[in-house]
N, C-alpha and C positions, 0 to 999 in steps of 0.2 A: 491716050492710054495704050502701052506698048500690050502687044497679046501674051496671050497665058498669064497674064498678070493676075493672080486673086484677088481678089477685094471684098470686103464683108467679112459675114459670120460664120466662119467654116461649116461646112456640112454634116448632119445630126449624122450619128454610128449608126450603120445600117440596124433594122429593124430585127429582134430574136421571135424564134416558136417559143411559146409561152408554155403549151402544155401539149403531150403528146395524143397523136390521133386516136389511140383508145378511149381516150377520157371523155363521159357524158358532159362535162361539166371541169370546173376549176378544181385542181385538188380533189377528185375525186378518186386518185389512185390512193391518198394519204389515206383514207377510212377503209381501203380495199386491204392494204396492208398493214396496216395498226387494227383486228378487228374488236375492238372494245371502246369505253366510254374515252381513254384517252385518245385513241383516232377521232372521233367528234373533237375533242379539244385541240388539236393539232390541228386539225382542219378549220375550226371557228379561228385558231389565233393568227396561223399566217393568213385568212382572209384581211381581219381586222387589219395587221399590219400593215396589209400593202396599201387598202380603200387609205387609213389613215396616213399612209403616207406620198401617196398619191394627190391627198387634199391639200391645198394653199395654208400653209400655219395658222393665218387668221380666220380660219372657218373652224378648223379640227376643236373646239372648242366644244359645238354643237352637233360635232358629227355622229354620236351614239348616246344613247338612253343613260339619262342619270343613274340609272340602277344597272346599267351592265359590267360596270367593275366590279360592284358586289358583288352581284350572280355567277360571276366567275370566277370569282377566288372562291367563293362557296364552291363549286365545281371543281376547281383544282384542290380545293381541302380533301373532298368525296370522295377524288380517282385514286387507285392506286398505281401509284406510277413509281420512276426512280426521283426520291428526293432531287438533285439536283436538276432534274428535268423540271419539276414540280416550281424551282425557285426560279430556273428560266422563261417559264412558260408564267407564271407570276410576274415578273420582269414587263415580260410581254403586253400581257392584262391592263399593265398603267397606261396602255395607248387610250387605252375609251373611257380614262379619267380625263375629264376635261379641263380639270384644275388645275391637277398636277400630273401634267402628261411630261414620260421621259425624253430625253434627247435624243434628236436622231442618233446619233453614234454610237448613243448605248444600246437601241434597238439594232442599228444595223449587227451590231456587234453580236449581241445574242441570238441572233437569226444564225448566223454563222457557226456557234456555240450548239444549237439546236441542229444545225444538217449536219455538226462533224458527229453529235452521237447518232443521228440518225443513221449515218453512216455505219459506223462501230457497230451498230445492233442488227447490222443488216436491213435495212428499212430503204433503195435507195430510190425512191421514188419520192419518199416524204425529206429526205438528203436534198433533192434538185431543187423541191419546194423553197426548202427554204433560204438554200441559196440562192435561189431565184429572187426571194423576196429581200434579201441584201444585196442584189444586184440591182432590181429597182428601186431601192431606197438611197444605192450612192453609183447614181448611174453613169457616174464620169469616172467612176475607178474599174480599170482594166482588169484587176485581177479578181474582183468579183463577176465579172462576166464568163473570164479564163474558169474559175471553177465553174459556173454552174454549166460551162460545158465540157468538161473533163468529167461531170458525175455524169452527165447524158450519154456522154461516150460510153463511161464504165456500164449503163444499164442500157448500152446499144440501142441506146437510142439518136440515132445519126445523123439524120437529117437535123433534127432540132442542134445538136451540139455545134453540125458546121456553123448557125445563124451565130451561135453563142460566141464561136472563139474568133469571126470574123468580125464581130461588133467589137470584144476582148482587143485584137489587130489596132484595129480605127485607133479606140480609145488609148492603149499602148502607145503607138505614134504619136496623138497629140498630147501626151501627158510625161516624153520620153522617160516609158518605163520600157530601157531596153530587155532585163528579163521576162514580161512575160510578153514583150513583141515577140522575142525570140522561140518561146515557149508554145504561144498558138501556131505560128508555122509549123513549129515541129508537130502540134496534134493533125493541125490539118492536112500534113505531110502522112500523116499515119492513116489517115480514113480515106484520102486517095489510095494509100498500101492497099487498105479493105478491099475495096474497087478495082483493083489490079492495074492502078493506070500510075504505072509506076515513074515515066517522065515527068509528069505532075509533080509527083512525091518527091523525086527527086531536085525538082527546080524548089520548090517548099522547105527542105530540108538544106539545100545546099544554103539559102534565103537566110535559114535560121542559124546555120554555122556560120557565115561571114559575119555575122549584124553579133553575134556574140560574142568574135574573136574579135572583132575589134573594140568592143565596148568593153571588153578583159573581162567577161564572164567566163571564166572555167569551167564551171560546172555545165552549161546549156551547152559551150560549144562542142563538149566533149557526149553529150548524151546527142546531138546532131550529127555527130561523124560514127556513133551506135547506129543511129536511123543510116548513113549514106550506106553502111557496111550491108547491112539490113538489104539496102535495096542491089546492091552490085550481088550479092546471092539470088536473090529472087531474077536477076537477069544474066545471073548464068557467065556474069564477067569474075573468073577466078583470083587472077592474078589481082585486080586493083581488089574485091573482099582482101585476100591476104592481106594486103597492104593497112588497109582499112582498119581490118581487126588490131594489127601491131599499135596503129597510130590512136585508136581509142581506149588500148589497155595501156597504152603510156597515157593520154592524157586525162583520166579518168584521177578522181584523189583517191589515195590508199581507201578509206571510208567511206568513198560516194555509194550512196542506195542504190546505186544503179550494175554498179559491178558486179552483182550475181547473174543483175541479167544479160551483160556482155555474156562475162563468162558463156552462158548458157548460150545464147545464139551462138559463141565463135563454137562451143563443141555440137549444135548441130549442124554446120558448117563443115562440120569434118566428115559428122554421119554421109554427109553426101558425096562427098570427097573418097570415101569406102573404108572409113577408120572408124568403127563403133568400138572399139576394144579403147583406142586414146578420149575416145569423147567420154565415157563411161564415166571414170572416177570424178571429171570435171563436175559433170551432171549430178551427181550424186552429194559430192561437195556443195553446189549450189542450191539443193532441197535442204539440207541442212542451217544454209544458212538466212533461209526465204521465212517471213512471217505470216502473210496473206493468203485467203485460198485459194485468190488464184495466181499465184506465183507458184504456191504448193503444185498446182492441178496442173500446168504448162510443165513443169519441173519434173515431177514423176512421170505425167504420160512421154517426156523425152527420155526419160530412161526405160521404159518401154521400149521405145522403138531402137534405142543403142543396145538393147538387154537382145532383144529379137534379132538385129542384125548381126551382131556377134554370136549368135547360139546359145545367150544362157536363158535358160529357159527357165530357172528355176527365180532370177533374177526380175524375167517379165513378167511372170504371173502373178506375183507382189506386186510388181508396180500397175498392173491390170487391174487387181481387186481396187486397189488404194484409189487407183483413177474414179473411176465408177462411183466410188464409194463419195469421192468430193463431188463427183455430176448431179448422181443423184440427189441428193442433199441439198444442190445449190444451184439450178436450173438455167439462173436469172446470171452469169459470171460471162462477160465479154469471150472470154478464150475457148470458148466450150468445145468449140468448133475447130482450132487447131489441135486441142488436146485429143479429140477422135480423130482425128488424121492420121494423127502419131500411135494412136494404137492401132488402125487399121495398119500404117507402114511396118509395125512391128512384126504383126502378125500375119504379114505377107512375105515377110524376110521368113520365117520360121515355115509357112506354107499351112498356115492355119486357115482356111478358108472361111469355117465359122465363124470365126471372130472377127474376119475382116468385113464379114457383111455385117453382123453386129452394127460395130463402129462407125464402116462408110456409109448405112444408109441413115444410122441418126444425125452422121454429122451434113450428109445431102437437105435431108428435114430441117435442120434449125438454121444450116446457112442459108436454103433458101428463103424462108422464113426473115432470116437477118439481111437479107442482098447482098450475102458474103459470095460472090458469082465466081472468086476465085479459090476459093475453099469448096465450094458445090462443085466443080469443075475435077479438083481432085478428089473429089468421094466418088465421081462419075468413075472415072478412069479406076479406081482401085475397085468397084463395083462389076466394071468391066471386066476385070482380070490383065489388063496392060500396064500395072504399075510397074516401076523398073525401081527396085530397091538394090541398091549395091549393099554387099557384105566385106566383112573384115578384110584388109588387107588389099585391096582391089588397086588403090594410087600408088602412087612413086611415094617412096620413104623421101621424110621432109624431116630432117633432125631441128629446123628453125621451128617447125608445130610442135613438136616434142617439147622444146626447151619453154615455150608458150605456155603450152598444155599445163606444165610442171609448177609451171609460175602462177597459174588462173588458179591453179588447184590449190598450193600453198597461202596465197593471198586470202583465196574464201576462208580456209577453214580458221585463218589466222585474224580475222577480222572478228569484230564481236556481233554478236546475233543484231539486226535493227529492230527495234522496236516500229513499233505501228506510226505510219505519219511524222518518222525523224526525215523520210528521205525528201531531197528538194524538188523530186519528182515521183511523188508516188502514185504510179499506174495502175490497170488491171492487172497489167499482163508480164511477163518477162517479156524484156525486146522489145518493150511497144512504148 
C-alpha cells in the first residue's frame, strides 16, 4: 500500500457545542426568552424532535406516550400564539404519533421554518435551537450546520459557532458544496477579525476567494475580497485597501445585499485617511438603504463619528441619540461594541470628553465581556485620552476616491431598499 493512501470510511465532521455555557440545561435559553406558555411549547417541541430523530426509525414507533399528540395539539389549540407558528409547531407534534409520524424532510424543513421566525421576532437563542435541530436531523448537509453557526455568531456566541462552521467546512468538502465551503471560511475569517489575529483572517479569507473564483461563484468571491479589504485597513497597508476597495465595488452585482456594507467600510476608510466630509454622504446613503438593526446601529453610529470629524455637530447629535436609542432597545446585536467605538471616536474629534467616556467604558464592558480584546483595547486607549482621530482634509486629494465616492453614493440610493433575508449573505453587521 503506497503512503498517504486513504482507505476506508472517511472521518465523521468534527464534533459542535450544542448549547451555550449559560445554559442549566437543553433549551433552557428558549423558555428564558419566550416567557409564557408558548416557551414551554417551543422548548417540549424541539426536544421531541431531535430524541425522535435521533432514534433508529424502527423503534420511533414506541418512543412517546399514546396520548402525547393529543395533549399537544390540546396545548397548541390553548396558546395564544401566531397562527402560523401554531400550524408549525402542529407540523412538529406528528413526531410522537407513532402511526402516522411525518418525514424526515418535512420536519427538517419546518425546524428551519421555525428558527427563521424565531429569528424575525427577535428570539435568537430559540433561532439556534432550532436550527440546530435541522442540523442534527440532516447531518450531512453543510449548510444546515453553516447556519446554526452564523446565528451563534449573530448572538456572540463564538466559540460554539467556530465548532458549527468547521463541521459546516468538513461536510461542504465532502458534499462539493462549493458555496458554503467558501462561506464558512469567510465566517471563520471574520471571528479570527474578532480576535485581532489578522494573518489567520487573512489566509481564511484569501482560502475563500480562490475556492470561489474558480468555482464562478460571483457573489462569495466578491464578498471575500470585502473581508481582504476589511483586513489590509485594520493593518494599516493603504495602498493594497485602495486597490481592494476598487476591485470589490467592481465585482460586487449592481443588487448584491452586500453593497451597502462595502459602501460603508470603504467610507470609513476614508474617515481614517482624514476625509469625513467625502465619507459623510456615502454613510448616510447607506442608513437609507440598510433594513436590520444592526446594519441601522453600525450605519448611524459611522456617521457619528464622520458628523464629529468634520464638525457638524448638529449632524452627530442625531446620530448619537438614534445610536443609543437602537443599544438600548437591543442589548443582545453582535456590533454593539464597534458602534460605541464610533461614538466615542466622534466625540473625541469634537473634544467632548463626556461622551467619550460614556461610549468607551460601555464598549470596554461588553467587549470584555464578548473577548472582543481588540475593540477593549481601543476603549482602553480613547479612555486614556491617546486616541489619534484625524479631521477633515488632513490626506493628499485623491480625485480617483472622489470619482468612487460619487459612484458608491449614486448606486446605494439608486438601488431598491432589500427586504429582510433577500441577501445571499445576510449578517449582523455591515462589513462583516
Amino acid at each position: 500500500m503506497s503512503k498517504g493512501r486513504r482507505t476506508g470510511r472517511p472521518s465523521p465532521p468534527p464534533p459542535a457545542i450544542l448549547r451555550s455555557t449559560e445554559e442549566p440545561f437543553d433549551g433552557a435559553v428558549i423558555v428564558e426568552e419566550v416567557r409564557s406558555p408558548v416557551g414551554t411549547l417551543l422548548w417540549h417541541s424541539v426536544h421531541d424532535v431531535v430524541l425522535w430523530g435521533s432514534t433508529p426509525p424502527e423503534r420511533r414507533a414506541d418512543l412517546f406516550a399514546r396520548a402525547a399528540a393529543v395533549n399537544r395539539v390540546r396545548d397548541l389549540r390553548a396558546a395564544e400564539m401566531d397562527d402560523q407558528l401554531r400550524v408549525w409547531l402542529g407540523g412538529l407534534a406528528r413526531v410522537l404519533d407513532g402511526d402516522q409520524p411525518p418525514r424526515l424532510e418535512e420536519v427538517v424543513a419546518t425546524c428551519r421554518r421555525v428558527s427563521d421566525w424565531a429569528e424575525r421576532e427577535g428570539l435568537p437563542r430559540t433561532a439556534i435551537w432550532y436550527a440546530q435541530a435541522a442540523a442534527l436531523l440532516a447531518p450531512t448537509v453543510a449548510e444546515h450546520a453553516w447556519r446554526v453557526g452564523d446565528l451563534c455568531r449573530n448572538a456572540s456566541e463564538y466559540a460554539r459557532a467556530v465548532t458549527w462552521f468547521a463541521r459546516s467546512i468538513v461536510l461542504a468538502r465532502r458534499r462539493r458544496d462549493g458555496q458554503t465551503y467558501a462561506r464558512a471560511y469567510r465566517r471563520i475569517g471574520q471571528l479570527l477579525m474578532h480576535k485581532g489575529a489578522y494573518g489567520d483572517a487573512e489566509k481564511a479569507f484569501g482560502r475563500a476567494f480562490r475556492y470561489a473564483r474558480r468555482a464562478g461563484i460571483r457573489e462569495v468571491a466578491a464578498e471575500a475580497l470585502h473581508d481582504l479589504f476589511t483586513v489590509a485597513v485594520e493593518t494599516g497597508r493603504v495602498a493594497e485597501a485602495q486597490e481592494l476597495a476598487r476591485r470589490a465595488f467592481h465585482a460586487y452585482p449592481a443588487a448584491h445585499g452586500r453593497l451597502p456594507a462595502l459602501a460603508h467600510d470603504i467610507a470609513v476608510f476614508w474617515m481614517f485617511q482624514g476625509y469625513p466630509a467625502r465619507a459623510l454622504p456615502v454613510l448616510q446613503a447607506v442608513r437609507s438603504a440598510v433594513h436590520n438593526l444592526s446594519d441601522q446601529l453600525l450605519a448611524v453610529s459611522s456617521i457619528a463619528r464622520a458628523a464629529g470629524e468634520a464638525g457638524d455637530l448638529e449632524a452627530f447629535v442625531a446620530a448619537w441619540v438614534d445610536t443609543w436609542a437602537i443599544i438600548d432597545a437591543n442589548p443582545h446585536l453582535d456590533c454593539i461594541t464597534s458602534s460605541l467605538i464610533l461614538l466615542a471616536q466622534g466625540s473625541e474629534a469634537l473634544g467632548d470628553r463626556e461622551r467619550v467616556e460614556v461610549a468607551a467604558r460601555y464598549a470596554l464592558e461588553v467587549a470584555t465581556a464578548r473577548g472582543q480584546s481588540r475593540v477593549a483595547e481601543d476603549a482602553r486607549i480613547l479612555l486614556a485620552g491617546a486616541d489619534v482621530t484625524r479631521t477633515g482634509g488632513t490626506g493628499n486629494p485623491d480625485p480617483a476616491a472622489d470619482r468612487l465616492a460619487t459612484r458608491l453614493t449614486r448606486r446605494i440610493r439608486s438601488r431598491p431598499r432589500q427586504a429582510a433575508g433577500t441577501s445571499p449573505d445576510t449578517g449582523p453587521c455591515l462589513g462583516r
